[in-house]
TORKOL-4160 file (C-alpha; in steps of 0.2 Angstrom, whole numbers, padded with zeros to 4 digits, m for minus):
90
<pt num="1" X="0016" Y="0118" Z="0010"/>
<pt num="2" X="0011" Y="0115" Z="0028"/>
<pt num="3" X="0011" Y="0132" Z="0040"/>
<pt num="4" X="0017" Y="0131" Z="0056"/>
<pt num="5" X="0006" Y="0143" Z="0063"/>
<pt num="6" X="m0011" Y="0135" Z="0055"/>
<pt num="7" X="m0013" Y="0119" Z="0066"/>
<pt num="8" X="m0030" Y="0113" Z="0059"/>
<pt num="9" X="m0025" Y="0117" Z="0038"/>
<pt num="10" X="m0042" Y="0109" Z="0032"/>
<pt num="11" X="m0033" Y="0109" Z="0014"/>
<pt num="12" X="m0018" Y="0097" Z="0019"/>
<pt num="13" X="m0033" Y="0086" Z="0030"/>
<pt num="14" X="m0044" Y="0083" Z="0012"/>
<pt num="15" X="m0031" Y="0083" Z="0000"/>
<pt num="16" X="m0021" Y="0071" Z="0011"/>
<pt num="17" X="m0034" Y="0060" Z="0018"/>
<pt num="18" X="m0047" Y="0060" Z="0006"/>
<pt num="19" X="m0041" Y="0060" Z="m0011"/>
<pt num="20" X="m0022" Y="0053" Z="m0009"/>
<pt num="21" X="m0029" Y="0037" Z="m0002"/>
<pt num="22" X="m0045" Y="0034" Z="m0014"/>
<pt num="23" X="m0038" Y="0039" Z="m0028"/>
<pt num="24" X="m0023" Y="0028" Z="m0026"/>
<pt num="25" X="m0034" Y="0013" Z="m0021"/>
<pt num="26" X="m0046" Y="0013" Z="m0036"/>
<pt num="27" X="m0031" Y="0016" Z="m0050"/>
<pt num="28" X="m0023" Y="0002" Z="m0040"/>
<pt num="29" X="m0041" Y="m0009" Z="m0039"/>
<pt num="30" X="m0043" Y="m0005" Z="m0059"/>
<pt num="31" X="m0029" Y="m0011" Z="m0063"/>
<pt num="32" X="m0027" Y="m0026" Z="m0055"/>
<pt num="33" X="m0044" Y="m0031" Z="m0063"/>
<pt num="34" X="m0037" Y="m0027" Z="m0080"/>
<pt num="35" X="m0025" Y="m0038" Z="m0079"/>
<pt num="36" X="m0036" Y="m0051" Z="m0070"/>
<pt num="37" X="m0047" Y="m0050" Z="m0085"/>
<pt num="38" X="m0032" Y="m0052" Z="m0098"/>
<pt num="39" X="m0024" Y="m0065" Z="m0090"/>
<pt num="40" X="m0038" Y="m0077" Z="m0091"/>
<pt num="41" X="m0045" Y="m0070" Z="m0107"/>
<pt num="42" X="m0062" Y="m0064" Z="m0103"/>
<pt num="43" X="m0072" Y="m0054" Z="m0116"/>
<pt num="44" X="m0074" Y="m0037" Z="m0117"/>
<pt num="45" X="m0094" Y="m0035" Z="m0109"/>
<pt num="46" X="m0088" Y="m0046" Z="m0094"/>
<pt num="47" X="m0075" Y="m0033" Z="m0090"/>
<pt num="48" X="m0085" Y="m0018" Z="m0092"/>
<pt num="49" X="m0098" Y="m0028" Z="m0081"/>
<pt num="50" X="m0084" Y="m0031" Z="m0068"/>
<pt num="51" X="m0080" Y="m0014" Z="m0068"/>
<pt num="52" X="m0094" Y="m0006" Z="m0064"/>
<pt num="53" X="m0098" Y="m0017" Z="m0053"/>
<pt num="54" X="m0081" Y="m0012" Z="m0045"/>
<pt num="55" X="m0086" Y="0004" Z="m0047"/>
<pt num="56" X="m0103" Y="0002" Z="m0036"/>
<pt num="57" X="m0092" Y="m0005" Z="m0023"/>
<pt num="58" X="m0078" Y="0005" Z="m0021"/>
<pt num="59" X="m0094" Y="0021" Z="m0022"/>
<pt num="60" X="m0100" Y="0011" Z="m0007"/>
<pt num="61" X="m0083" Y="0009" Z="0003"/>
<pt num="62" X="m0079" Y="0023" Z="0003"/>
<pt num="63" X="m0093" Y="0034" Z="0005"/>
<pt num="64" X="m0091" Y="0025" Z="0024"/>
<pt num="65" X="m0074" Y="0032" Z="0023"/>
<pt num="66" X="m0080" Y="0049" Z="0020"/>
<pt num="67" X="m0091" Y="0049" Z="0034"/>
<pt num="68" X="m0077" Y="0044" Z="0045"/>
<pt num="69" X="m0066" Y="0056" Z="0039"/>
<pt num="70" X="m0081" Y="0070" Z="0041"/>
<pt num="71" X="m0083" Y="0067" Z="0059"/>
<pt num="72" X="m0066" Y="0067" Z="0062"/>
<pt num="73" X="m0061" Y="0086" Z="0056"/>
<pt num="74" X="m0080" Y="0090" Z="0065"/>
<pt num="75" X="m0071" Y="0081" Z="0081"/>
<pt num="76" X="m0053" Y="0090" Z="0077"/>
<pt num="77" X="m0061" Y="0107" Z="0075"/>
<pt num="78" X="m0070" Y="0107" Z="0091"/>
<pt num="79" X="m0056" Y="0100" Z="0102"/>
<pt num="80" X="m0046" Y="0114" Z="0095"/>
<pt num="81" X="m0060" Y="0126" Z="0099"/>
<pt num="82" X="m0062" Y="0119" Z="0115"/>
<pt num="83" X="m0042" Y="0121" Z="0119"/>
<pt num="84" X="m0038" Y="0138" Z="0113"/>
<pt num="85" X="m0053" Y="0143" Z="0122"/>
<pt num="86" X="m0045" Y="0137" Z="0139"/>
<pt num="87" X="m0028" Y="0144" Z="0134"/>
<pt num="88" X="m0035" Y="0162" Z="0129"/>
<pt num="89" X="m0045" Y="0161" Z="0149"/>
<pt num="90" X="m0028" Y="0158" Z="0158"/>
């Protein structure tokens, strides 16, 4: 549950971002490669080599993604450091 008075809830910002979308997109790219493999009858070795591969991929996609997402909160927390520092100066 989001607080109101917290404005930078690093909880909601890794659970949210982080997980929600990963998680969704590999149980989504599994998927659809398990049924690409039974619908044109590959054997079993070449669909755990396909996932793995798959695997390695998705590992190097997103490992960008969590760099990005990194250097946001970094860039989040300091412009919210930098702003309640004005407002408690008057």
């Amino acid at each position: 549950m989001v607080n109101p008075d917290n404005y930078f809830d690093l909880y909601d910002f890794f659970v949210n971002e982080l997980i929600g979308s990963q998680t969704l997109a590999i149980i989504v790219s599994f998927l659809l490669l398990y049924w690409f493999t039974s619908k044109f009858n590959i054997n079993f070795q070449t669909t755990v080599l396909l996932s793995l591969v798959l695997l390695v991929g998705l590992a190097l996609m997103f490992s960008n993604q969590l760099l990005w997402l990194l250097a946001g909160i970094i860039a989040g927390a300091l412009f919210f450091y930098m702003i309640s520092t004005l407002i408690r100066r008057g």
